[in-house]
Every structure is written in structure tokens, then in C-alpha cells.
C-alpha positions as CSV (number, residue, x, y, z in Angstrom):
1,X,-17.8,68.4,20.2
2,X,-17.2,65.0,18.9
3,X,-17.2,61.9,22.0
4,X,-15.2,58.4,22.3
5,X,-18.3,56.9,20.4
6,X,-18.1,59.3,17.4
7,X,-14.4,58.2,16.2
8,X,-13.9,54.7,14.6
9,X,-10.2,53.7,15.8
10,X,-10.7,50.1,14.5
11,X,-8.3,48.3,17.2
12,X,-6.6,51.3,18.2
13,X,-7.1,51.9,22.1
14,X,-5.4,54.6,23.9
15,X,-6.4,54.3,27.9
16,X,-5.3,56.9,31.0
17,X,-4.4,54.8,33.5
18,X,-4.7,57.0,36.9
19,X,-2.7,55.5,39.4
20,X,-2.2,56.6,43.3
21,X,0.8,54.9,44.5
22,X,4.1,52.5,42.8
23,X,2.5,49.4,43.9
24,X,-0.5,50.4,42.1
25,X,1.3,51.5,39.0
26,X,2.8,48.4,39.2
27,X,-0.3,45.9,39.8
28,X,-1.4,47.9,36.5
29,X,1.2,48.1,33.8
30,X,3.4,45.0,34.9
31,X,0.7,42.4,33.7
32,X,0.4,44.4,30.8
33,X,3.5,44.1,29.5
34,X,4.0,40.6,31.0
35,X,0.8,39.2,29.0
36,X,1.7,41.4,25.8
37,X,5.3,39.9,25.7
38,X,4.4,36.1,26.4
39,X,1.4,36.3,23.5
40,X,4.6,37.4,21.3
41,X,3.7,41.2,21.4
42,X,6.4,43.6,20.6
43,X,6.2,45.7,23.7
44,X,7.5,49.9,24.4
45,X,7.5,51.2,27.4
46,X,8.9,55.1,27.4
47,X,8.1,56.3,30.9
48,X,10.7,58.8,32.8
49,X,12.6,58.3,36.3
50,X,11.9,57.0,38.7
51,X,9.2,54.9,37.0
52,X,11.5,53.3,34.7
53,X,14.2,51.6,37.2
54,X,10.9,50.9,38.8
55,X,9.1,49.0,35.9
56,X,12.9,47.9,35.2
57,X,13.6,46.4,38.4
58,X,9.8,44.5,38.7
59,X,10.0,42.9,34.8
60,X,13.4,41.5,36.0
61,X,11.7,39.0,38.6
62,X,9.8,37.7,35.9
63,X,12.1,34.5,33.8
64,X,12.4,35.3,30.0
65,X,10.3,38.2,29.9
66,X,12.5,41.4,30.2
67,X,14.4,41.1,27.5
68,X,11.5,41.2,24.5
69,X,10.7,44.9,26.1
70,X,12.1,47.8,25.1
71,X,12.6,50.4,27.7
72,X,13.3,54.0,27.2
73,X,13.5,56.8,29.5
74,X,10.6,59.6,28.3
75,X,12.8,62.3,30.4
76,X,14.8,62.1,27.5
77,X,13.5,61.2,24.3
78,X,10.3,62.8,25.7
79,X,11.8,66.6,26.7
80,X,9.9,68.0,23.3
81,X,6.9,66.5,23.9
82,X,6.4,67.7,20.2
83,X,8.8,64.8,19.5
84,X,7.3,61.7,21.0
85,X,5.1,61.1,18.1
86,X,7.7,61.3,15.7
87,X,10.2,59.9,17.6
88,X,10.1,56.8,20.1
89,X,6.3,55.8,19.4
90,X,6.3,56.5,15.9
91,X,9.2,54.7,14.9
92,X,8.5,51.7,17.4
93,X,4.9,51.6,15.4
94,X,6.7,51.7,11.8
95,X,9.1,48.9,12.8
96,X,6.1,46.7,13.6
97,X,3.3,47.2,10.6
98,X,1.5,44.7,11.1
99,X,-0.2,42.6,14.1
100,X,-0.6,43.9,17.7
101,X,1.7,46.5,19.4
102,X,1.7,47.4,22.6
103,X,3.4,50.7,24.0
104,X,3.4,52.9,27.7
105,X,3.5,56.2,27.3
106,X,3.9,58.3,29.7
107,X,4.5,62.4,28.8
108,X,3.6,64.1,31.9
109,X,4.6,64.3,35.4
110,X,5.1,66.9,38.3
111,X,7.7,69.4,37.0
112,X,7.1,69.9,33.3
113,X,6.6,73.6,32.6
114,X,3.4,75.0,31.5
115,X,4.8,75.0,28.1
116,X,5.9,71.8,27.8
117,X,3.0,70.2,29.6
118,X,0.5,72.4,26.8
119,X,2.8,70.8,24.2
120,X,2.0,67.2,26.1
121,X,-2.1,68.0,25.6
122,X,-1.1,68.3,22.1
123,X,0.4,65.2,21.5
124,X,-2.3,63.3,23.9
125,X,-4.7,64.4,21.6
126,X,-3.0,64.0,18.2
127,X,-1.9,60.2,19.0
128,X,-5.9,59.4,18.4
129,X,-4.7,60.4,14.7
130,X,-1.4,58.7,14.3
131,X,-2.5,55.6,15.3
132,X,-6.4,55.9,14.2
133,X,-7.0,51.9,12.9
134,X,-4.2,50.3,13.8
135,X,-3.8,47.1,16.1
136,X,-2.2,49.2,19.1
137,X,-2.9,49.7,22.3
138,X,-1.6,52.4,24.4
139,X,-1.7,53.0,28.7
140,X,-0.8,56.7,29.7
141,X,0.2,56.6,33.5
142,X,-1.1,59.8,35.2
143,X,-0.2,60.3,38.8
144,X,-3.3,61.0,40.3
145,X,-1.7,61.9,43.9
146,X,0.7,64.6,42.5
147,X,-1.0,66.2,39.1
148,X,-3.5,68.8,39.5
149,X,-6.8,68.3,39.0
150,X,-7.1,70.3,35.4
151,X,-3.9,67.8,34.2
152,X,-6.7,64.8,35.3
153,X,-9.9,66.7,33.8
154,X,-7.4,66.9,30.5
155,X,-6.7,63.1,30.6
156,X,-10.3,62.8,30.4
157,X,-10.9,65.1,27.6
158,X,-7.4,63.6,25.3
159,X,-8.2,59.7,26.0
160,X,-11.4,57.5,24.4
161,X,-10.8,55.1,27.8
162,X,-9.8,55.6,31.3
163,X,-8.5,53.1,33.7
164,X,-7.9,53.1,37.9
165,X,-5.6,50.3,39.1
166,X,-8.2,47.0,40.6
167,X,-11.3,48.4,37.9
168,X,-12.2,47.9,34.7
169,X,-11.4,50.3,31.7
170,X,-14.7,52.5,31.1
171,X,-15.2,54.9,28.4
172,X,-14.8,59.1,28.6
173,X,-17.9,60.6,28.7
174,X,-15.6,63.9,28.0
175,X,-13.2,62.5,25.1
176,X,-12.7,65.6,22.8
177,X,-9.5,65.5,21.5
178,X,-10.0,68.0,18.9
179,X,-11.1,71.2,21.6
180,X,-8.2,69.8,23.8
181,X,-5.4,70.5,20.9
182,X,-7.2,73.8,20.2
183,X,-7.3,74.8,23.8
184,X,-3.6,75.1,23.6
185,X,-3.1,76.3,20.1
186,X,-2.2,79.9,21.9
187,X,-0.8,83.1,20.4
188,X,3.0,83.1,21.4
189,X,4.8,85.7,23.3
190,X,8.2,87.3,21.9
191,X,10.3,89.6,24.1
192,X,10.7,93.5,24.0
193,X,14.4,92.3,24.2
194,X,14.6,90.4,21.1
195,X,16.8,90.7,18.4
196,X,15.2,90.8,15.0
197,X,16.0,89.6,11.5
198,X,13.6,90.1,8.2
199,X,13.6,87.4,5.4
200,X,12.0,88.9,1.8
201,X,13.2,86.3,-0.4
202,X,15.6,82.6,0.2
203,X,18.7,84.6,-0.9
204,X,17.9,85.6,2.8
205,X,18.7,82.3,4.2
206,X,22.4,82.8,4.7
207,X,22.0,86.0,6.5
208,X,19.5,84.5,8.9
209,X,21.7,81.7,9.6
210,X,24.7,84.0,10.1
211,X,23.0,86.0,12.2
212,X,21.3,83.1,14.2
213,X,25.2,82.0,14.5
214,X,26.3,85.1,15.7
215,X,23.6,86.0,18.8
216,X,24.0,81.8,19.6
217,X,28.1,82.6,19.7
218,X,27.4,85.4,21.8
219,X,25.7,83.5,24.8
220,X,29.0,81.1,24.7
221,X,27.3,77.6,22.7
222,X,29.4,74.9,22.2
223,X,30.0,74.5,18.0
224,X,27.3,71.8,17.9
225,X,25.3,74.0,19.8
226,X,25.3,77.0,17.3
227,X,24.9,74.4,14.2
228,X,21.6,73.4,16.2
229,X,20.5,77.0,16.2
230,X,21.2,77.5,12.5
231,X,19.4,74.6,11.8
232,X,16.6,75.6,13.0
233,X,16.3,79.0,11.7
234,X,16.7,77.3,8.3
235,X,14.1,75.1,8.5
236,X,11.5,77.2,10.0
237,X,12.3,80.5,8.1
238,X,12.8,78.4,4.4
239,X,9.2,77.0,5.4
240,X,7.7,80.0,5.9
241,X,9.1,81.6,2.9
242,X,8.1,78.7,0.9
243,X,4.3,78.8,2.2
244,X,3.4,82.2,3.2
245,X,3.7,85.4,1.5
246,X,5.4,88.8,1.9
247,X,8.3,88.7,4.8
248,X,9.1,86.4,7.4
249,X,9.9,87.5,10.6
250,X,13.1,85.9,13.0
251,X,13.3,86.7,16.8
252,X,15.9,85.7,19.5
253,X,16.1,85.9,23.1
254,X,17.2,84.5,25.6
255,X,14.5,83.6,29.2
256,X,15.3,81.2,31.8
257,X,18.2,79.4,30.8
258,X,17.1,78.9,27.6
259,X,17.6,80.2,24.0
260,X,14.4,80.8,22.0
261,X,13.9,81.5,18.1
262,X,10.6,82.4,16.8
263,X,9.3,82.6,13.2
264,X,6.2,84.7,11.7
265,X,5.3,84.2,8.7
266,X,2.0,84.6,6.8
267,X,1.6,80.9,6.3
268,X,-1.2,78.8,7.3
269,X,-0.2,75.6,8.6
270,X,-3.4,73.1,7.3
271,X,-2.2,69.8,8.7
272,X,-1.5,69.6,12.8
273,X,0.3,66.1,12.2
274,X,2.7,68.1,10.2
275,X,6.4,67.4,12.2
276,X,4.8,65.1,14.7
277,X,5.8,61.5,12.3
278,X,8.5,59.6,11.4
279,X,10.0,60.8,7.7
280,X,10.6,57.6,7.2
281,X,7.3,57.3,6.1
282,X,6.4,57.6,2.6
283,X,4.6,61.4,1.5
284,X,4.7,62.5,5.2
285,X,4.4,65.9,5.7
286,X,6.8,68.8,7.5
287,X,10.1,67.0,6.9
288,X,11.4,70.6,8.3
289,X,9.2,70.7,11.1
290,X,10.5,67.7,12.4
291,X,13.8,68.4,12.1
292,X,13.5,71.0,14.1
293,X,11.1,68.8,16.8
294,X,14.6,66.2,16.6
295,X,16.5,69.1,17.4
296,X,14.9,71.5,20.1
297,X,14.6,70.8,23.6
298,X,10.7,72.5,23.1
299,X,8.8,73.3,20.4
300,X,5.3,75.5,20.2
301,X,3.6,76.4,17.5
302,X,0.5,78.7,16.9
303,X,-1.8,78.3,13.8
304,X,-4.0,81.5,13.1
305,X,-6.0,82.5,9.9
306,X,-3.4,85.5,9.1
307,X,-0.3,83.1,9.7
308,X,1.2,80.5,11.6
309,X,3.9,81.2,14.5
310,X,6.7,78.7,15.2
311,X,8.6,78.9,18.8
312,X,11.6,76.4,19.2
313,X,13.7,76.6,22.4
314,X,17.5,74.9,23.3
315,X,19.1,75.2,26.3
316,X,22.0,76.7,27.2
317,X,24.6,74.9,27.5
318,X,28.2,77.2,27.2
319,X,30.8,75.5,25.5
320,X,34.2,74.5,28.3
């Protein structure tokens, strides 16, 4: 188990702030972006509701400072947490190469699912890769009077610094980043109700997609709904094709509201950054897999030595 002191993140810093009230979320993270944004900082804050119109509201007292920020609810460019790297933060960080960046980022609170909070683990612990040497520092509010106590521990064990409202930053004694994105790289459940499609060869492609189209039609998606769905299929089932061998197995059911398709295939996915950056960037890996991360409303994945599962959920939402 590697600690805060065994990685070199140059000036990278990545801090869980744990705060108890607004006022002290406030007293925190309002000087931080009021200092990074008068020493000429680009500044990001993606934090979800009510703490934006909170943050919002408190930068607007302060003359000539609001503007420069860019705000950004994290209830919805954050709903696949799988997304966030490759999304907001990522792209914010690739507009801004060079010189000091500073970015809130705030992926959990009281009410993600179990699924989507594991998937928020995930992306804690990979952002200590994305941004490993750069000039960027990043605060991760955690409401410490409405979290459990594991989602706290976890903060510990995904960030290199922690930081209570009125004390200095200190280091983790318990930063393992690595154990906390295996802790959650899970075998995935299907359904004893799911429909199932094989893929032998890509001449298989079109049938999966029709057949994706079909089940999607069936649960009444709007047209953009079912292109969503077939583009996902695509990708994931062309990818394992592409890197695993023998068939590749398609499931679809329906749980809670939600659509889900799930992919098996004997592939072994090598690279767990793969999906979770910005395409814009030159040689980056699982253009497909981040597609599909832009697309779905949650996405899981499970890398095993005999293959590599891929889970992808959209809600339903019936066409008028």
C-alpha cells in the first residue's frame, strides 16, 4: 500500500475539505476562489444544489470577482461520475496548459446510489493520475454532518491532504488511492430477466444495434433516446470484439427506472484511465469508452483476468 509520501505529484494538490455547516463551507472555499481569481487564476467550481446558488450568491458580494469563475452544477455534468474526469475537470485543465489552475470538485453527497457513489471512489482516486505534476489544485467538499462515516474513512484513503474549515491542511496518513479504486472494481450483476444477444464477428454490429433499438422501442424511448442506446451497444460491443476473443456477450433489462446494457467480453482492459479524459487529447485512450461515459447517466465497469465487464445505464424517459 503506497502513502501520500510515496507519489511525486510535483504541484498537483488534491485536498478533502470536510465541512459541518454552509457557513463553514463557505469560510472555506469562498477565499479560495476569491484569492485564486485576484492572483489571475482560472478558477472551476462544479459543486451540485444547493451549494452552487450558495457559493453563487456569496462570490456576488465580492466587486469584480464573480465573473472570472466558472460555475457548473455537478448534479448534472456530474450524474456519471465516470464522466467528470473527462468531462468538466478535464476539459477545464486542457483549456488552461500551462500556469496554476484552480478547480472544486465536489462528486458526492447524500442521495447518490451505491452505484454511483462506488463509481465517485473511482474517480477520487483516479484524479491523482490525470492531474499527477501538473500546477493544480483541487478542494473536494465532503459533508461531514450528513455522509456516513465509511464515505469520510474513503475521503481519507482517495486524497494525499485533508482539510477542516478554521485548520490547516495536514496530510493522510491513509492515502491509497490504488486499494480504493480496486475496492470497487466489483463483479457486476445481470438479471434472470435479461434479454440476450451474441456477437461472433463485427458483421454482428448491426444486429446488436437493431436489437438494442428494438427492446429500447419497446419501453416507449423518445428517438434520441433509442439512438443513445444504440450507441452504446456499438461502442462497447465493437470494443470488445476488437480486444477480446471468442463471443461477446449483450444483456438488457430494465431495474428501477432505469435501462441497463451490459457487455462481456474476454478482453482485458490494461489502462483504468481508459474513457475517463478528454479525446481531445492527443493518443488518449478508449475514445469508445468515453463516448459512452458522455452518453449514459451511469457507467460501471469490472476488470477481471478472464475479461472485462462493461455496465452502462440511461434512464427512462418515454417519449410524449
Amino acid at each position: 500500500m503506497r502513502t501520500a509520501d510515496d507519489y511525486d505529484h510535483g504541484s498537483f494538490s488534491h485536498i478533502a475539505l470536510f465541512y459541518r455547516s454552509a457557513q463553514e463551507y463557505l469560510d472555506y472555499l469562498v477565499p479560495f476562489i476569491a484569492d485564486g481569481v485576484a492572483a489571475g487564476l482560472p478558477v472551476l467550481v462544479a459543486v451540485p444544489e444547493p451549494n452552487l446558488s450558495l457559493l453563487r450568491a456569496a462570490l456576488a458580494g465580492i466587486a469584480g470577482r464573480a465573473e472570472p469563475v466558472t460555475l457548473t452544477d455537478m448534479g448534472r455534468v456530474g450524474r456519471n461520475p465516470g464522466h467528470i474526469l473527462g468531462g468538466v475537470l478535464g476539459t477545464f485543465a486542457e483549456q488552461h496548459p500551462s500556469g496554476p489552475v484552480r478547480m472544486i470538485d465536489e462528486p458526492v453527497w447524500n442521495g447518490r446510489s451505491k452505484a454511483e457513489y462506488a463509481a465517485c471512489v473511482q474517480h477520487e482516486a483516479l484524479l491523482n493520475r490525470a492531474f499527477n505534476g501538473r500546477d493544480i489544485t483541487v478542494q473536494c467538499p465532503y459533508d461531514a454532518m450528513h455522509l456516513d462515516s465509511d464515505s469520510l474513512a474513503e475521503a481519507e484513503i482517495t486524497h494525499p491532504r485533508l482539510g477542516n474549515a478554521g485548520h490547516a491542511d495536514r496530510t493522510s496518513p491513509g492515502f491509497a488511492p490504488d486499494s480504493a479504486w480496486a475496492r470497487y472494481n466489483k463483479p457486476l450483476p445481470s438479471s434472470t430477466t435479461a434479454a440476450s444477444y451474441t456477437l461472433h464477428g463485427l458483421t454482428d454490429l448491426a444486429g446488436a444495434r437493431a436489437f438494442a433499438a428494438r427492446y429500447t422501442r419497446w419501453f416507449g424511448f423518445s428517438p434520441s433516446g433509442i439512438a443513445d442506446m444504440e450507441l452504446i451497444v456499438n461502442e462497447l460491443t465493437s470494443n470488445g470484439l476488437q480486444h477480446g476473443r471468442g463471443p461477446c456477450t449483450l444483456l438488457l433489462w430494465e431495474a428501477s427506472g432505469q435501462l441497463i446494457c451490459q457487455v462481456r467480453s474476454s478482453g482485458h482492459l490494461t489502462d483504468p484511465m481508459a474513457g475517463h479524459w478528454p479525446i481531445i487529447r492527443e493518443g488518449a485512450r478508449g475514445r469508445g469508452l468515453f463516448v459512452v461515459n458522455a452518453t449514459a447517466d451511469l457507467v460501471r465497469v469490472h476488470i477481471a483476468a478472464t475479461g472485462t465487464t462493461v455496465q452502462a445505464n440511461l434512464r427512462i424517459q418515454r417519449s410524449a
